[in-house]
C-alpha positions in Angstrom: 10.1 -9.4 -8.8 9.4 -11.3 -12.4 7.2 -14.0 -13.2 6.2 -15.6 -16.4 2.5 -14.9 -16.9 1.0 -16.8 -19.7 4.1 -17.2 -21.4 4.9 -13.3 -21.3 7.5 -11.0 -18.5 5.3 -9.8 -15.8 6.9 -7.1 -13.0 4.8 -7.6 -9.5 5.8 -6.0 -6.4 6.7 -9.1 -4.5 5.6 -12.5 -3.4 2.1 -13.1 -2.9 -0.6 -15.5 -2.8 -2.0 -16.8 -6.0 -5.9 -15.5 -4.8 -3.5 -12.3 -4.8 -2.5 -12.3 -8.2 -5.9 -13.1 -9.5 -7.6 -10.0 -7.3 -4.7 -7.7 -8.6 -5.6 -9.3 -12.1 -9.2 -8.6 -11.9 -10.1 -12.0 -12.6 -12.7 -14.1 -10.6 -10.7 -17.3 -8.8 -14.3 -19.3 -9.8 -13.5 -18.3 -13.4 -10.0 -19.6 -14.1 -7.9 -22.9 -13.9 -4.3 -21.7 -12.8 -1.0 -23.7 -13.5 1.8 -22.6 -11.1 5.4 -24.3 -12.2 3.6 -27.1 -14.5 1.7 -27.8 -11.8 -2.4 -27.3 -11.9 -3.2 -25.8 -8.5 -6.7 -26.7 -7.2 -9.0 -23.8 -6.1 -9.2 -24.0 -2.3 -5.1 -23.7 -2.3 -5.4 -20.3 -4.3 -4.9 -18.6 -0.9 -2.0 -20.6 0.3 0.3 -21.1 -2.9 3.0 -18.4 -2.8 4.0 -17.2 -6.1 8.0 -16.1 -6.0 10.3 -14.5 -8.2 11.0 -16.2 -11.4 7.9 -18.3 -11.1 5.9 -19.3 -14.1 2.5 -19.0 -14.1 -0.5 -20.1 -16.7 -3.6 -18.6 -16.4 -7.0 -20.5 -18.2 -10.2 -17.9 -18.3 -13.4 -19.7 -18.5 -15.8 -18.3 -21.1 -19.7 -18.9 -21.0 -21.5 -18.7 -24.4 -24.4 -19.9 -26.5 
């Protein structure tokens, strides 16, 4: 299946969850802010949103600094 991942193609083996995507992204769910479909998805529904074919997602990484 295809999604849109931050605005570029992206091939994924099938539907999954969005805490899914973010494992098989490497990325820490306490890290990010995650649009699915123009919509901002809160944290604690990670887990539960599916991501499906043709789905567009937008992925925010939180960066610490000083």
């Amino acid at each position: 299946m295809f999604i849109t991942l931050n605005g570029e193609p992206h091939e994924l083996d099938g539907p999954l969850s969005i805490a899914d995507l973010l494992t098989k992204l490497s990325l820490d769910p306490r890290r990010v802010a995650v649009e699915h479909n123009y919509a901002i998805v809160k944290r604690k529904l990670f887990p539960d949103v599916r991501v499906n074919d043709g789905d567009r997602i937008e992925i925010v990484n939180f960066v610490g600094g000083g």
